[in-house]
N, C-alpha and C positions, 0 to 999 in steps of 0.2 A: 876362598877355597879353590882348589884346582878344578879344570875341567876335568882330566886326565881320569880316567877309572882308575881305583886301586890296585893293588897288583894282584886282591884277592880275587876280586874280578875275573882276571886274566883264565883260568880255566875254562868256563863258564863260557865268555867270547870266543873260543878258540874253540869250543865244541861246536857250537851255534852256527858257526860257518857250515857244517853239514845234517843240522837241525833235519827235518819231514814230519811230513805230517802223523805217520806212523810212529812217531818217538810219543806225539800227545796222547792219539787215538787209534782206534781202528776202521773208526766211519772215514769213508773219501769225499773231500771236501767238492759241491757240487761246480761245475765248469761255468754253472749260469743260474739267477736266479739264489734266493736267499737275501736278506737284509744288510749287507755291508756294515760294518760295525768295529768297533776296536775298543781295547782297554789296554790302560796303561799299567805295566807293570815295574813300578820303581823302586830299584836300588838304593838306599842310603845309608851312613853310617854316623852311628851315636856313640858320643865318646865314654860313654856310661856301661851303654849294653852291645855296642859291636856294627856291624852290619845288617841293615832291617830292611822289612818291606812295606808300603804303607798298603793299606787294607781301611775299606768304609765297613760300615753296615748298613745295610737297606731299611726305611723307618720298616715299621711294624704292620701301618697301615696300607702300604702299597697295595694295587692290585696282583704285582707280580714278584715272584722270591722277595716275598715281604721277609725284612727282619736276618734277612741270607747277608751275612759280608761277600764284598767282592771286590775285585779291584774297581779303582774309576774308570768309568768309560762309559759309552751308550754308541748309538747308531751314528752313521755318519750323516754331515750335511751338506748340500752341494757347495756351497762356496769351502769344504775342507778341499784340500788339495791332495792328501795321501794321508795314511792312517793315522800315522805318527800327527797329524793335527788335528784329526779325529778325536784322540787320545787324550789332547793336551788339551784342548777348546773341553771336554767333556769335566777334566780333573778339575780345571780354574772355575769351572761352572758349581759343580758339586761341591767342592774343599778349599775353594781359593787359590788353589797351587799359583803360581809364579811361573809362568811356562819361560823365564829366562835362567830360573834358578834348576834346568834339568837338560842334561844332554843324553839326545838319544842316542842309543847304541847299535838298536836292530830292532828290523819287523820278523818276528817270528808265524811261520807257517799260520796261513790263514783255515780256521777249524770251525766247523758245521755244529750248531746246538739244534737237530730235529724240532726238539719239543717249541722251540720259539722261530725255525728256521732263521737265525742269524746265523751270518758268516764273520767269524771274529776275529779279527789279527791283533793278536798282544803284541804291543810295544814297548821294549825292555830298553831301560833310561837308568842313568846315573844320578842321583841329584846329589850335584855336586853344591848348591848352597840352599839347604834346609831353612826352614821357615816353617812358624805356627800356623797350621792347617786348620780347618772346622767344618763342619755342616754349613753350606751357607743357604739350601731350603731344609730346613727340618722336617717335610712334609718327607721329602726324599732317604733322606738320609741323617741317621739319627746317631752316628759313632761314626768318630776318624781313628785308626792306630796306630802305629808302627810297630811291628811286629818281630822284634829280635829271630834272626836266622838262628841263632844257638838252642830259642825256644823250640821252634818250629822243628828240630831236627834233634830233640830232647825225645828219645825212646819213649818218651813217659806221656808224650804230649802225641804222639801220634797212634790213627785207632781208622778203620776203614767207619763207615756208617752205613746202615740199613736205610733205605726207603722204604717207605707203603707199598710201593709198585712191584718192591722186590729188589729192586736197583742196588746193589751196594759201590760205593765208592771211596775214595781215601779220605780222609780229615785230620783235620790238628787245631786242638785246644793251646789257645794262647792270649793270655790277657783277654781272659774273660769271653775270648770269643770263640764257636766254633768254626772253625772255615771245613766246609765241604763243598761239594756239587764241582762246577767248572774250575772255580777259582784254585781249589783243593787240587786238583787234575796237574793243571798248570804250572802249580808249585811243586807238587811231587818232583813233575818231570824235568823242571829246573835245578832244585837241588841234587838230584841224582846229575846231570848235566854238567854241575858245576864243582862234584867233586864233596860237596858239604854232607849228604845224605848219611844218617848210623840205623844198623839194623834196629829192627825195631818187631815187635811181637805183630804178624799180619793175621793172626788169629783173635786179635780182640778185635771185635766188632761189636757195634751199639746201634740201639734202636733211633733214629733220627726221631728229635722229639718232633711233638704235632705240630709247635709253631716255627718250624722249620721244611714243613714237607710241604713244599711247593713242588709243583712237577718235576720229575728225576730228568737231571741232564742226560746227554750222552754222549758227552765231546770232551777231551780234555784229561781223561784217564786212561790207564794203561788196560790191556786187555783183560788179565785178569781180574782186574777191578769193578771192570762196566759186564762183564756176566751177570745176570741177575741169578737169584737163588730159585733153582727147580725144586 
């Protein structure tokens, strides 16, 4: 398979070149200090269901956003050299990836999660030769997906989510999973970026069930979104 992005791609890169931090959020990312960290955010295409994202789930038992999907990723370690291998050393650790089978495209704006003080640069990659994925600690990580962009950006499948704390922010039901918190944030502001986003009803909003409320992000959504409800 080609390196080459596809040409649906091509929006999407072409916005990114003038990406900020203000596109994800409204918190300004700190100057110093915070946990250096990255997650990969990949691109690929199934000849079945279109152009997907791949998406974990967190086991159930973690101490932290247990049982939350997210992209792969974790904190950085000194011998990575820049995020992008931050990203990819994290993905082949949790899922197996193949870090030859992904070309990266960009680091996008590096963004502040308070509640965990990481500093997180998503890195948006092509994977141009797909391969079967999995858990490879299931103590970690208890589901791999890929996520059809068609779903993700289906009216039907999209619904902001209430926190405990008050928080509400975007989400999308897909294959069985619910993606919100940062991950949720993230994808919002790429599919609008890339041209794919359909309106969708911003008045249903759902109660985040309990084995979901881990502490409310606050990085990664749009402004209206990270308001909490007075």
């Amino acid at each position: 398979m080609t390196r080459q992005p596809p040409p649906w791609l091509e929006p999407l890169l072409g916005r990114l070149g003038t990406a900020r931090v203000e596109d994800f959020t409204r918190l300004t990312t700190p100057e110093s200090g915070g946990r250096e960290s990255a997650v990969l955010v990949l691109l690929g295409e199934d000849p079945g269901n279109g152009p997907d994202v791949l998406v974990l789930q967190r086991a159930a038992t973690l101490r932290n956003h247990a049982g939350q999907p997210a992209f792969p990723g974790g904190a950085a370690d000194p011998e990575d050299v820049d995020a992008s291998a931050t990203a990819l050393r994290e993905a082949n650790e949790e899922v197996g990836l193949d870090p030859t089978s992904v070309t990266v495209l960009a680091e996008l704006p590096r963004l502040w999660i308070p509640v965990s003080d990481f500093v997180v640069t998503p890195v948006l990659a092509w994977w141009h030769a797909p391969h079967p994925v999995h858990p490879r600690e299931p103590a970690e990580v208890a589901h791999v997906a890929r996520l059809p962009i068609a779903e993700l950006v289906d009216p039907e499948n999209r619904m902001r989510v209430r926190h405990p704390s008050g928080w509400i922010g975007p989400a999308f039901s897909a294959r069985g999973m619910l993606v919100w918190g940062f991950t949720a944030g993230v994808l919002a502001t790429l599919l609008e970026m890339g041209g794919w986003a359909r309106p969708w009803p911003r008045n249903r909003v759902i109660e985040l069930p309990p084995t979901g409320a881990s502490p409310a992000p606050s990085a990664g959504t749009d402004e209206v979104d990270e308001s909490p409800v007075r």
